[in-house]
C-alpha positions in Angstrom: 15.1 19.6 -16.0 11.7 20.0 -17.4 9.2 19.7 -14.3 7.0 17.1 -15.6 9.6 15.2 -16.9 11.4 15.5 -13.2 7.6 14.0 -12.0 7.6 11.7 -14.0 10.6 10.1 -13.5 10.2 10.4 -9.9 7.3 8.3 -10.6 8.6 5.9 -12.8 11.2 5.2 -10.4 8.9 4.3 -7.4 7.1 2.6 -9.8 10.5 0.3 -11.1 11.2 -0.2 -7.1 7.7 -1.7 -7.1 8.6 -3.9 -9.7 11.1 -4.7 -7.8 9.0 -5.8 -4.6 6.5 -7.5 -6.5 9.6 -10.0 -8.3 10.9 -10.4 -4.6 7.1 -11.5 -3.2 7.7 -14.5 -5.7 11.1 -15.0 -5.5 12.1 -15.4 -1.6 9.4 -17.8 -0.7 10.2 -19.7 -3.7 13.9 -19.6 -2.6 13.2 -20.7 1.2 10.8 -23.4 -0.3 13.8 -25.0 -2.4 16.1 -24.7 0.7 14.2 -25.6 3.5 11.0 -27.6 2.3 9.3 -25.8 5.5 6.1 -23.8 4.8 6.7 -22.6 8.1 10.2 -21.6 7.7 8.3 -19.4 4.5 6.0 -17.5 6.7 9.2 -16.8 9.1 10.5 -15.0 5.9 7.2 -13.2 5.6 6.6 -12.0 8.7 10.4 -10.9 9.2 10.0 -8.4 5.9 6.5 -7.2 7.1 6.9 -6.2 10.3 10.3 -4.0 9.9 8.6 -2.1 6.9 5.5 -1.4 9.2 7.8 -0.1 11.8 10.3 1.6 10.0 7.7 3.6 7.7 6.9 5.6 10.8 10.1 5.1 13.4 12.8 6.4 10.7 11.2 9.6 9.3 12.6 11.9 11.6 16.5 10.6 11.0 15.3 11.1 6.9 14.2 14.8 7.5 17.5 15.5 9.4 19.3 13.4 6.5 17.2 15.1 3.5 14.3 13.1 2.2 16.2 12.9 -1.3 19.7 11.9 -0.3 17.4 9.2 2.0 15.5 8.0 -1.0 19.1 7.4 -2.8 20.8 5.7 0.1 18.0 3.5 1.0 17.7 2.4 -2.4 21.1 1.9 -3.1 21.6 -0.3 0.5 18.1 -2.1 -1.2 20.2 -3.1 -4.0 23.1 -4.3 -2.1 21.0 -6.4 0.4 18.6 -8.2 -2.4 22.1 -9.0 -4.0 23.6 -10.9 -0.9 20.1 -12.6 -0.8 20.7 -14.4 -3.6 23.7 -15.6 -2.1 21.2 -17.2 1.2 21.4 -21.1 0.6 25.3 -20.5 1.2 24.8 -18.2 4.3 22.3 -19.8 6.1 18.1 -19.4 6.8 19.3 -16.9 9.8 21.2 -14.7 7.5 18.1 -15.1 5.2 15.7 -13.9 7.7 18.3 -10.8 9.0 18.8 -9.9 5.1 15.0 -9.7 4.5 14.1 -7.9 7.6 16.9 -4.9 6.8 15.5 -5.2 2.9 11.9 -4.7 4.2 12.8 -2.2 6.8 14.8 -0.4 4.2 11.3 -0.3 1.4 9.5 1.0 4.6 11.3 4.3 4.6 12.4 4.2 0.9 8.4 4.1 -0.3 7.5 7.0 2.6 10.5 9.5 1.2 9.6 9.1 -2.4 6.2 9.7 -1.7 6.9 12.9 0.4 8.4 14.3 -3.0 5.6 13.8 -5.1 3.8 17.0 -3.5 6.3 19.1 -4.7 7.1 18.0 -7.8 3.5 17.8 -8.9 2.9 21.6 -7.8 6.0 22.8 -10.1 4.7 20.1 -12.8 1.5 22.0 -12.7 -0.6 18.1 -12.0 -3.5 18.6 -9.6 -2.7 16.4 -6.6 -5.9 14.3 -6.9 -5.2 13.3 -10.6 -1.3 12.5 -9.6 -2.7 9.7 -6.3 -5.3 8.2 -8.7 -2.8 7.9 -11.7 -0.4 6.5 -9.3 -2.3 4.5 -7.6 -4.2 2.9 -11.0 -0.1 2.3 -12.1 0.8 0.7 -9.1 -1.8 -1.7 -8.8 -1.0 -2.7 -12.4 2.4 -3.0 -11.3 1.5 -5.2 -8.8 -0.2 -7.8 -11.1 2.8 -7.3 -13.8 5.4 -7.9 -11.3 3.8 -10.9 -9.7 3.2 -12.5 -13.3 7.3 -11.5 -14.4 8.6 -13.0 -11.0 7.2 -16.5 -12.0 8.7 -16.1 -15.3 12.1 -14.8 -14.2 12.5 -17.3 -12.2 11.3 -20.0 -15.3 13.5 -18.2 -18.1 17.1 -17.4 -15.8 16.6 -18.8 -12.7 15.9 -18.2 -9.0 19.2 -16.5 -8.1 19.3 -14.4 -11.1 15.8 -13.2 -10.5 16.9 -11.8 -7.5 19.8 -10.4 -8.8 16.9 -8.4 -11.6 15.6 -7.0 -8.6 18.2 -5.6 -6.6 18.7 -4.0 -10.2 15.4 -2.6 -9.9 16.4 -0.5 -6.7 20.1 0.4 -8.2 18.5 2.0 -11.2 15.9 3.9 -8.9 18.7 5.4 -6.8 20.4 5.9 -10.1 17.3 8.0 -11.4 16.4 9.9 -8.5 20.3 10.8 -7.4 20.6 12.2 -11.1 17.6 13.2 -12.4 15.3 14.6 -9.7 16.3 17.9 -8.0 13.8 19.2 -5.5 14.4 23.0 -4.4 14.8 23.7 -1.1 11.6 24.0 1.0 10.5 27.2 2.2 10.1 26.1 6.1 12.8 23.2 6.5 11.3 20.6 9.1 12.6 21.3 12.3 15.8 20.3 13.7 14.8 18.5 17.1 15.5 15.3 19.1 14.1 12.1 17.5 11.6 11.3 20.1 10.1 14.9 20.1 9.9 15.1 16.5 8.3 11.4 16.3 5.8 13.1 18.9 5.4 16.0 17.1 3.7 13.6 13.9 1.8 11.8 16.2 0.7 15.1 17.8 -0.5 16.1 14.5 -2.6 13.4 13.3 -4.4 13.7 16.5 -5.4 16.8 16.0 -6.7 16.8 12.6 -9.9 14.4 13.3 -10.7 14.3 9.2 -7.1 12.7 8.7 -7.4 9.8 11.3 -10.7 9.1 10.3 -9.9 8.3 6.5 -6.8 6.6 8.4 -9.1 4.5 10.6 -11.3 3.2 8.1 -8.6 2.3 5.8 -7.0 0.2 8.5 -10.2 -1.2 8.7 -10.7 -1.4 4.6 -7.7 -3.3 4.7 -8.4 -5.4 7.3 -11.8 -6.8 5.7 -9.8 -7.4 2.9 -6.8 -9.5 3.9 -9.8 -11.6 5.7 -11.3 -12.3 1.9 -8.3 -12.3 -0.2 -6.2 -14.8 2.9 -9.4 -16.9 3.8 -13.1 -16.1 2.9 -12.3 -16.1 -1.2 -10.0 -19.3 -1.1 -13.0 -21.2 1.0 -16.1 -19.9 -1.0 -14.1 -21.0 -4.6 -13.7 -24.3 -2.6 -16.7 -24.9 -1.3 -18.9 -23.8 -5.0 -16.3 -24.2 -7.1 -13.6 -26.6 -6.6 -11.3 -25.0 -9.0 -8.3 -23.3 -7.3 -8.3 -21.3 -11.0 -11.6 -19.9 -9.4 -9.8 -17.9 -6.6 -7.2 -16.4 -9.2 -9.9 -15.3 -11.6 -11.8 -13.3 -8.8 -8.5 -11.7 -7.9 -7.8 -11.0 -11.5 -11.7 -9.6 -12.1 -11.1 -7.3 -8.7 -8.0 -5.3 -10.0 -9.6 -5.2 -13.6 -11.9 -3.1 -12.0 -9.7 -0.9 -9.7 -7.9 -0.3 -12.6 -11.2 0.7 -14.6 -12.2 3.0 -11.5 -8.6 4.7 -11.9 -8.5 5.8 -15.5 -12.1 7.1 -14.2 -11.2 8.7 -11.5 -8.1 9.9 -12.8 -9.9 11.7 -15.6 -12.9 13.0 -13.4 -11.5 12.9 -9.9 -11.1 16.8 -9.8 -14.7 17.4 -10.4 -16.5 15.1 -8.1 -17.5 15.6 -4.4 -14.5 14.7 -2.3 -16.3 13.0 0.9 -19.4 11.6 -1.3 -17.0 9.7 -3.8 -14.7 8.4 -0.6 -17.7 7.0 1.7 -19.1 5.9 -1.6 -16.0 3.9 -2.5 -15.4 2.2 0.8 -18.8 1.3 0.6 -19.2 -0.1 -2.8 -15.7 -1.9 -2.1 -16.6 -4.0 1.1 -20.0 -5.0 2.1 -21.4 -5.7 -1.0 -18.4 -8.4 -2.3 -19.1 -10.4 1.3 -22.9 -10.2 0.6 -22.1 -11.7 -3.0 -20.2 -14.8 -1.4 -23.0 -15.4 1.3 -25.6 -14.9 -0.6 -24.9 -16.3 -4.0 -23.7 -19.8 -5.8 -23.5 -18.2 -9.1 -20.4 -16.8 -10.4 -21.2 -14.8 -13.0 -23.1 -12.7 -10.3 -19.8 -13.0 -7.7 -17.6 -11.7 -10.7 -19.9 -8.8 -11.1 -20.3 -7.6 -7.6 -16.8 -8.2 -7.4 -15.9 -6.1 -10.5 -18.1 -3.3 -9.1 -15.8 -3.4 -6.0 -12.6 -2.9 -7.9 -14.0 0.3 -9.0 -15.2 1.5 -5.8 -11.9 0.8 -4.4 -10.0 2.7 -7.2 -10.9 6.0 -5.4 -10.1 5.6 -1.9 -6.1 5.6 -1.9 -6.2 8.4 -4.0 -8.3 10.7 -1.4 -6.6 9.4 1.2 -3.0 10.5 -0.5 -4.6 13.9 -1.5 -5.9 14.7 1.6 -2.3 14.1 3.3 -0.7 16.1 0.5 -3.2 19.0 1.5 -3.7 18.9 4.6 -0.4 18.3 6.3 2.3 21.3 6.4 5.4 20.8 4.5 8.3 20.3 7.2 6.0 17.6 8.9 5.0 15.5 5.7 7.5 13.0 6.0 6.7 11.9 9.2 3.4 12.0 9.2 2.7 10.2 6.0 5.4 7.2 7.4 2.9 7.1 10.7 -0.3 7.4 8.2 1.4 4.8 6.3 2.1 2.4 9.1 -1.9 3.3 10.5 -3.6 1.9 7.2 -1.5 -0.9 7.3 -2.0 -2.3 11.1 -5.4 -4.0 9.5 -3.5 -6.5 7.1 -2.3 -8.9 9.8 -5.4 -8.7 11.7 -7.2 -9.3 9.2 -6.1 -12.4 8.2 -6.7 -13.8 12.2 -10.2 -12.2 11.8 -10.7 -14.3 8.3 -10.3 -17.8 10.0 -11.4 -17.2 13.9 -14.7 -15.8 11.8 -14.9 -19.1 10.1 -14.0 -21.3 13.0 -16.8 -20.0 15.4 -19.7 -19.4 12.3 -18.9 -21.8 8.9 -18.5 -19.6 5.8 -22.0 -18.4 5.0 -22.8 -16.7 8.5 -19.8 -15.3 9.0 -19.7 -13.6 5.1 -23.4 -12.4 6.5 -22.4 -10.7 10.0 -18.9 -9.3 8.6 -20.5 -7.5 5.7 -22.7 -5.6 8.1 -19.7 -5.5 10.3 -17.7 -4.0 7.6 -20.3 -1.9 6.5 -20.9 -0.3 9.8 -16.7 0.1 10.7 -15.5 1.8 7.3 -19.2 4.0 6.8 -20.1 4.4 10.4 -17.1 6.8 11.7 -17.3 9.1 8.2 -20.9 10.0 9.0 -20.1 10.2 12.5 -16.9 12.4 11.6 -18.9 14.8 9.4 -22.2 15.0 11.6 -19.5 15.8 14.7 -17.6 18.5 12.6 -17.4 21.9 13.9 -15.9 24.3 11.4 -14.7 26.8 13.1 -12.2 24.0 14.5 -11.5 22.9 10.8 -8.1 22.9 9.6 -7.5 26.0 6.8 -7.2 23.0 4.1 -9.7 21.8 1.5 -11.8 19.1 3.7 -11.9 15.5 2.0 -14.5 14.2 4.4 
């Protein structure tokens, strides 16, 4: 097979499998809500597909290099389809079977999304696509995705129903397996990972993120990245548009306005990516993509001017996933990428539920305006702070032999 058209179908079927994910975001809570009534029976549901995928995205990687991360990506895909199929069957099993179905589903996309992402290196190298120009591209299509998916999940469920919208996405992950068990072939790679014990080789990517300081820095102020923004999108957004606006049709339009522009700052960054300053363009994206959307809600009643900033953040935003990726890809040898990227995975992630406490304990103890004032210099100082402390720290004689992102 041609090797961009391998890529690209590699690609496209993470890509449908987001789909997929986005439908099921709408779907299940909509389906708990018609057949319990119980918001809190919903965030049950939530929490049971969240923490699994955290978890399994680092916990599973070793059993998927012994297993082969291609036949893995098939299999978990395929067992994806199967168990968003008996999902759709839940109001006849039960809010138990519900919650064990959803945890196996989300521990299932945990590994699924680390494997496929472990063969994008590869295939981009025989494609001939610079790394850096295949994270941002990726990265500007998933976030699209994202918004798409969201959007067709509603309509699904208006046009066919709530059971058959389910049923269109455990499609989604049966085609995906189909495309990647037929279409995608990696070679062999040259230095197979390691045949050792689980624990040791779960050590062993631990081991190495440890040791490469640049890595667990970007790592580190993603988690934190993420954190600040859980806090806005789960509390400090919805109470600002109430508070100013008292439009719910606010909160939706600065969400909208945010990944207009992080999908702006990815056809950019996709196009000019490969010629800018690696560590500038990353420090300068966490910065532009934090602080300064806080300072805009404390600081301003107007939202033409919130919209802006806000804009401006979606840009800055669009070039931070894709360093981080790169840098992995780069950085990390070959026979230990799968486990490290599902630990690196799990790392940038542990800010999303902690985020959402820090939105509302913030609140609580200050009212809105104060804490928007103290968390943007709070933010600005955790996501900035360790990158020039990283760099002025670095010694390179100690450096690792690949290109240096920070």
């Amino acid at each position: 097979m041609n090797p961009r058209r391998e890529l690209y179908t590699l690609v496209g079927a993470d890509l449908l499998s987001n789909l997929g994910t986005r439908i099921s975001v709408v779907a299940i809570p909509w389906l708990v809500l018609e057949t319990t009534g119980s918001p809190t029976k919903m965030g049950l549901v939530a929490a049971a597909e969240t923490l699994p995928y955290m978890l399994s995205s680092a916990l599973a990687t070793p059993w998927a290099d012994r297993f082969g991360v291609r036949r893995t990506s098939v299999f978990v895909d395929a067992a994806s389809a199967v168990a968003m199929a008996v999902v759709a069957l839940a109001p006849w099993l039960g809010f138990g079977t519900l919650l064990v179905l959803v945890a196996i589903a989300g521990g299932l996309r945990g590994i699924g999304d680390r494997v496929k992402h472990v063969l994008f290196k590869p295939a981009a190298e025989r494609a001939g696509v610079p790394l850096i120009r295949l994270t941002s591209a990726y990265d500007g299509l998933a976030r699209g995705m994202t918004l798409f998916g969201a959007v067709l999940g509603g309509l699904l469920i208006d046009w066919v129903g709530l059971t058959r919208a389910i049923w269109i996405d455990a499609a989604t992950f049966a085609v995906c397996a189909l495309l990647i068990g037929v279409l995608v072939r990696p070679p062999a790679p040259a230095q197979p990972a390691p045949r050792e014990p689980y624990l040791r080789a779960l050590r062993g990517g631990f081991a190495y993120l440890r040791t490469d300081r640049t890595l667990m820095t970007m790592l580190i102020v993603v988690s934190v990245s993420n954190m600040f923004a859980n806090a806005s999108v789960a509390v400090w957004i919805p109470l600002w548009v109430n508070q100013v606006l008292g439009d719910p049709a606010g909160f939706g339009l600065l969400l909208g306005v945010f990944s207009a522009g992080a999908l702006l700052g990815n056809l950019l960054f996709t196009m000019f990516g490969t010629r800018l300053p690696a560590g500038t363009t990353f420090a300068l994206g966490l910065t532009l993509s934090g602080a300064p959307r806080l300072l805009a809600l404390a600081l301003s009643d107007d939202l033409v001017v919130v919209l802006v900033v806000t804009f401006l953040s979606g840009i800055g935003i669009a070039a931070v996933n894709p360093l981080l990726g790169a840098a992995l890809y780069q950085r990390v040898p070959g026979e230990l990428q799968t486990r490290v990227l599902g630990i690196s995975g799990s790392v940038a992630f542990l800010g999303l539920p902690v985020g959402a406490l820090l939105g509302g304990w913030s609140v609580a103890l200050l009212d809105l305006t104060p804490a928007l004032l103290v968390m943007s210099v709070v933010c600005l100082v955790l996501t900035v702070g360790p990158l020039l402390l990283s760099r002025a720290s670095r010694r390179p004689a100690t450096e690792p032999a690949a290109p240096t992102p920070v």
